[in-house]
N, C-alpha and C positions, 0 to 999 in steps of 0.2 A: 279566280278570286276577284272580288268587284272592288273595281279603284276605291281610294278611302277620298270622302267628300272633302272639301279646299275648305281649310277654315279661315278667315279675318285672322291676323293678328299683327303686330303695330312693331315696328323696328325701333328697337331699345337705344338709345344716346348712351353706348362704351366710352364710358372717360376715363375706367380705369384699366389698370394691364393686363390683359388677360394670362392667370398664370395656367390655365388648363385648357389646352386649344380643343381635346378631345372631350369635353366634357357634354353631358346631356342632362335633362330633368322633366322629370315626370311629375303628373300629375295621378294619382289615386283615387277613385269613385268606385262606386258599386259595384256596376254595369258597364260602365267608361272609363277608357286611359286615353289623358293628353301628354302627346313627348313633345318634346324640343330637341334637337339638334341645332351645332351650327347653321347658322345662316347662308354659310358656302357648301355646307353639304349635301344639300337636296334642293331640289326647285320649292318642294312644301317644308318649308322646315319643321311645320307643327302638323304632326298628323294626332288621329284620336283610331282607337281599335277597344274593339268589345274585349270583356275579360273572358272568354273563353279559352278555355288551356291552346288550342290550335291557335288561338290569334296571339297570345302570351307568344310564344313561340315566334309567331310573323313579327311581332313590334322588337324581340331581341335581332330577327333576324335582319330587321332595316336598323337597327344602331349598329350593327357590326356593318353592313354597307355600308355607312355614314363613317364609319372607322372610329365609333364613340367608342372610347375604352375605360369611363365612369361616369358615372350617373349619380345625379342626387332625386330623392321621390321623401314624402312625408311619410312619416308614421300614422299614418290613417285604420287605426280599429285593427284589425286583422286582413285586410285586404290586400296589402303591400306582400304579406308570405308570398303568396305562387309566385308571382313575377320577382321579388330578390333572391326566390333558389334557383328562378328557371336561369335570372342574369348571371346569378354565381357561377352556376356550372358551366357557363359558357367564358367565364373569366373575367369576365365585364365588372370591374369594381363600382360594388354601391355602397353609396353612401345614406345611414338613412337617419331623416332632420328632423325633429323633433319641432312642431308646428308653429310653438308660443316663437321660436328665435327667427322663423321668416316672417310670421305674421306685425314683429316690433320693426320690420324694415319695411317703408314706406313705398312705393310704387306701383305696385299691384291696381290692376282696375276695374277686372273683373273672374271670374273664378276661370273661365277657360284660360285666361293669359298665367294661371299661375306654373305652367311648365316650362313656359318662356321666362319667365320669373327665376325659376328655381335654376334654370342653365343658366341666366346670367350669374346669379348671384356662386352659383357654384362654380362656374369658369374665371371668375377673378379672387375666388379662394375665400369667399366670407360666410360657409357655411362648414359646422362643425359636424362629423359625423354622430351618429348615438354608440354607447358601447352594445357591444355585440356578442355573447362567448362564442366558441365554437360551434361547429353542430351538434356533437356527441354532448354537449351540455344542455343546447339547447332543446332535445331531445327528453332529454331529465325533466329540465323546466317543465315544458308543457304538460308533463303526467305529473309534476308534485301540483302546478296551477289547477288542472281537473282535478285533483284529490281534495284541496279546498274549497273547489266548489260541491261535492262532493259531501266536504263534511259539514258545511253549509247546511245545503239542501235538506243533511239528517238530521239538525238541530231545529232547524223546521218543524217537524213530525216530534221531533221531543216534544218541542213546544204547544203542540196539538193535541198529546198525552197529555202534559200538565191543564190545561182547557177542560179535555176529558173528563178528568178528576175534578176538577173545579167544580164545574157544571153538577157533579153529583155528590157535591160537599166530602170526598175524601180528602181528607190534608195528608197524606201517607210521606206527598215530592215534598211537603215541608219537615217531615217530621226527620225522614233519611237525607244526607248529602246528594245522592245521585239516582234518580229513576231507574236507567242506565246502569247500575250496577247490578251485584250477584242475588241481593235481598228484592230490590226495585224491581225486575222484571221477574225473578219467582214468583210475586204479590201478583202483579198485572199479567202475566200468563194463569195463575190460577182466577182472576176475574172475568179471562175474557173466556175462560171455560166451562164459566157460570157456578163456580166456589163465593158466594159472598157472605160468608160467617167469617165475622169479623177474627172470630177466636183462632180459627182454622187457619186465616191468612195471616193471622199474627206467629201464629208459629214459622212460618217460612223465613224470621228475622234471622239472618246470620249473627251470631256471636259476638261479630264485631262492631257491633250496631252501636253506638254511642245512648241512645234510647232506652226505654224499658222498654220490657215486653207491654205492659199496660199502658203507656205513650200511643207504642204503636196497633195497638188493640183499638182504642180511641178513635185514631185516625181512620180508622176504615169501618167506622160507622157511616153510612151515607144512603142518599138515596139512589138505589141503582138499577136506574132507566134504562131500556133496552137500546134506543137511539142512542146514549153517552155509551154506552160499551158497544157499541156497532164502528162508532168510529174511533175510539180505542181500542179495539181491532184492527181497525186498516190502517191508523196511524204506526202501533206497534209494529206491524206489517211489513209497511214503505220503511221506517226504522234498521229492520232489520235487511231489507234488500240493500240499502245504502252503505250499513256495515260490511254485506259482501262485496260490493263494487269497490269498496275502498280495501279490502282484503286482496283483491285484484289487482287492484291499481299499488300497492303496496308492492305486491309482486311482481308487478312489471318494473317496478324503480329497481328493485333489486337485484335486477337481472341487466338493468345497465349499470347499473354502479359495479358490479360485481365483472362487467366486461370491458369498464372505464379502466384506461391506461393512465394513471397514476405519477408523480414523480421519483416513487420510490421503487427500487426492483426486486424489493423484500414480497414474498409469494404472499397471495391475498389472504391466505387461510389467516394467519393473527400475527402480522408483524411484530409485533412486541414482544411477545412470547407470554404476554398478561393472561390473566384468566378474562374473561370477556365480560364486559360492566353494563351494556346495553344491546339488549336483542332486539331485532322489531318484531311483528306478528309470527312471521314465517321462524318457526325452531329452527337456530342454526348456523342464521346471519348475524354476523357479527357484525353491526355499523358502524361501529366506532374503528374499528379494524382497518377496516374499507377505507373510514374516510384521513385517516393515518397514512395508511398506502397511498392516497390519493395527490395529499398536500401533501405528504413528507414529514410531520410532524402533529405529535399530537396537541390539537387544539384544544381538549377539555382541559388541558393544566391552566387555560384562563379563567380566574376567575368569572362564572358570569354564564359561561358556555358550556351545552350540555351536547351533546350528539343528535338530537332532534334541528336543532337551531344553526347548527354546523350543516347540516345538511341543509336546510333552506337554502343558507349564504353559495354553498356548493352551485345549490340547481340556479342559482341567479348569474354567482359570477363564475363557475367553475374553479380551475386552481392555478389559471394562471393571469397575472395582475400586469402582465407587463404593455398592456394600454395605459397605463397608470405611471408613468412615471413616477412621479412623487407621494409622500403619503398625502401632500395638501391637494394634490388634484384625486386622489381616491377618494376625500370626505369631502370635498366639493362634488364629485358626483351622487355621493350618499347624501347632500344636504344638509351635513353636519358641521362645514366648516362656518366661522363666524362670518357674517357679510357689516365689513367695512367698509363705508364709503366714505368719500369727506368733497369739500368742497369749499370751495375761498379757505381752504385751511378748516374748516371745521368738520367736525364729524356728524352728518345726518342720518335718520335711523329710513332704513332698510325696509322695504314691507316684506313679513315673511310668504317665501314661498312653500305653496301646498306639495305634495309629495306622495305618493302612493308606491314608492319604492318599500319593497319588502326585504331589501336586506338594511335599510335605515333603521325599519320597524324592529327585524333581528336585534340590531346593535341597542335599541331602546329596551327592549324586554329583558336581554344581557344587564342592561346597564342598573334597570329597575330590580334585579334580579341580589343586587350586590346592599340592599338595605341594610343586613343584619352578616354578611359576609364578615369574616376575621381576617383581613387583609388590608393591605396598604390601601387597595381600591375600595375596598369596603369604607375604610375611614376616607377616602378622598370623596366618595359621593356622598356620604352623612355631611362631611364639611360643605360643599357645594349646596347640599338641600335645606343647611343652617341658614348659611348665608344669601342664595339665593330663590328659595321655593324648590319646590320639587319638579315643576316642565323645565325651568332651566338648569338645574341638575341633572336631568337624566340626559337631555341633550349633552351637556358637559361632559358627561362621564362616557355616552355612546360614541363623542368623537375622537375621546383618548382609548377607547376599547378601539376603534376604526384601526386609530395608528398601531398601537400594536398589535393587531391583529394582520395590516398588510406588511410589518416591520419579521414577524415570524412565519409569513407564507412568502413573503420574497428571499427572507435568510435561509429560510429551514434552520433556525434557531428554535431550541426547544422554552419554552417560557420559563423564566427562571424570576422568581419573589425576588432574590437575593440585590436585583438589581435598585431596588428602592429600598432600601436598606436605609441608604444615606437620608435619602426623603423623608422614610420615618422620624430618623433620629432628628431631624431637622425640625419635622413636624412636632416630636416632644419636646424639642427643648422652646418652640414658640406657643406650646400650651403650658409649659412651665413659667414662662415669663409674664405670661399673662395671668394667670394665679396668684403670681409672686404680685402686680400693679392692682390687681382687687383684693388681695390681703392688706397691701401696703394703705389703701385707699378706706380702708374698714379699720385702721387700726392696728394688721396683727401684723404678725409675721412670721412667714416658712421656714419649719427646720425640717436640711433633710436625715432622714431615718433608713437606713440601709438597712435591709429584709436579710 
């Protein structure tokens, strides 16, 4: 194996205590890794090694020479995987740092020094790990993440149909809700069959078509060029290829969910003993089931939450929260807790932070989902949307859904109304009083009328 070349790098001023003697830090590139080790470990403390799986391997096996027994490296794109499962397996604790919080500490000089960088700052403990689930979750993740990109891709090719049609004056995607459904591609498979009497394809409307028959008769008058139906063809096509893949890919989730060991010991088949309220593709799987067995409790008694969106939350954070100490450090990792700051005693505003956390996004679509809900939450986000607009209500309402939602996967408490009870009654009697001060202020005055 040919020596790895001596690189420049500059001896760091340690003013402070070093609380991890054993610590290491990595650098993540493409094509290139820089480590750091202590400065007593090795004659070269900073070596660099190609990412080839063989030198992966060589760079764990000189931090075990070095006796490093954690490491900190960025979260750099996807590049960081091979080398934190090759570290893992080998025992080696990583830690991995999420970029914006070394990049606001000052010192850095140049991009090669950043793994000398990252061991110091990680050897006197001022670097936060990222949460992480386990494997078996992490495993989930990455096939529900290609499923959206997936269902992406196919909305694409929708959108290529809709074009389609444009291009040859059919209004048909305006006249139905959904291309995509059971009437929409009856139409568009008998066009691309070369059917275009409009009479002909008007009859293929289902039933339940909100439409007339003579609406949709209308619509598929058009001009129908051989070029616009060639590529309403292939677009229908790639359509329809991207439906299987996700049929696929649906399958394979189900097959780890259905093998995921759960908190409960109640057999997977249907815990509850319920009749089953959500199936996915595949006839048979109960999801909701699953994800009951999984956390121990069922989560659709929240208002808000459906067994689709449980599942997200699942393949993100798994089912177990106990990184999470508190519920206020679980919605500070979702970016739902409020950011107070103050200063000489006063309160200065905060710039908000951006977020591509997808179980934030979860807790918002929950939250927006509780508009027209008959419930305590339901009435707590209408208030909030009164009084504050609607993006600051549904923030409001996703970070009290956050709480009880890690308040019921840490208890294995089943969600119970009953508990805001009091809240209610509190809340009517401060919408009674205020009735009673704009009666008062108009003149009149409330009598009450027992029903």
């Amino acid at each position: 194996m040919a020596r790895p070349k001596k690189l420049k790098h500059r001896k760091l001023d340690r003013t402070l205590p070093v609380m991890k003697t054993n610590a290491g830090g990595i650098d993540i590139g493409a094509t290139e890794i820089f480590v750091a080790v202590p400065a007593d470990r090795d004659v070269e403390s900073v070596r660099s090694f190609p990412t080839f799986t063989q030198d992966l391997h060589a760079l764990a096996d000189w931090l075990q020479h070095c006796r490093v027994d954690t490491v900190a490296m960025e979260s750099t794109g996807v590049y960081w995987i091979p080398l934190f499962q090759i570290l893992e397996a080998r025992g080696i604790e990583v830690h991995l740092v999420n970029a914006q919080h070394v990049h606001h500490v000052p010192g850095r000089k140049s991009d090669v020094l950043d793994c000398q960088w990252l061991q110091y700052l990680h050897s006197v403990g001022l670097l936060r790990a990222s949460f992480r689930p386990e494997q078996a979750v992490c495993e989930i993740r990455s096939l529900m993440r290609h499923r959206d990109g997936l269902v992406q891709m196919a909305s694409v090719h929708v959108q290529h149909m809709h074009k389609a049609l444009d291009q040859m004056n059919l209004q048909i995607h305006h006249v139905i809700s959904d291309i995509t459904g059971q009437t929409g591609l009856a139409i568009v498979d008998a066009i691309v069959a070369g059917n275009h009497d409009p009479k002909e394809l008007a009859m293929l409307r289902d039933h339940r078509i909100k439409a007339s028959i003579e609406t949709v008769t209308k619509s598929l008058v058009g001009d129908y060029r051989g070029e616009h139906i060639f590529t309403l063809k292939q677009s229908l096509t790639a359509y329809r290829h991207y439906q299987k893949l996700i049929a696929e890919c649906d399958h394979e989730v189900q097959q780890h969910i259905e093998n995921f060991q759960g908190k409960s010991d109640t057999p997977a088949g249907n815990p509850t003993g319920d009749s089953p309220t959500a199936l996915s593709p595949i006839s048979g799987f109960d999801l909701r089931s699953h994800l009951q067995r999984i956390f121990g409790v069922d989560l659709t008694a929240i208002p808000g939450f459906d067994v689709l969106r449980i599942q997200t939350m699942f393949a993100e954070l798994g089912a177990d929260l106990s990184d999470f100490p508190t519920p206020q450090a679980f919605c500070s990792w979702l970016n739902l807790a409020p950011k107070v700051s103050t200063s000489a005693g006063r309160h200065i505003r905060d710039h908000k932070l951006k977020t591509r956390n997808r179980v934030n996004l979860a807790f918002r679509m929950a939250a927006q989902c509780l508009a027209n809900n008959k419930s305590y939450l339901g009435d707590y986000y209408r208030g909030q949307r009164a009084r504050y607009g609607a993006v600051r209500a549904i923030k409001n309402v996703a970070h009290k859904l956050a709480r009880i939602f890690y308040h019921v996967v840490k208890t294995r408490q089943s969600y119970d109304e009953t508990v805001f009870a009091k809240l209610e009654a509190d809340n009517q009697k401060r919408r009674l009083r205020k009735l009673q001060t704009l009666a008062r202020q108009m003149g009149y005055s409330l009598l009450e009328v027992h029903a």
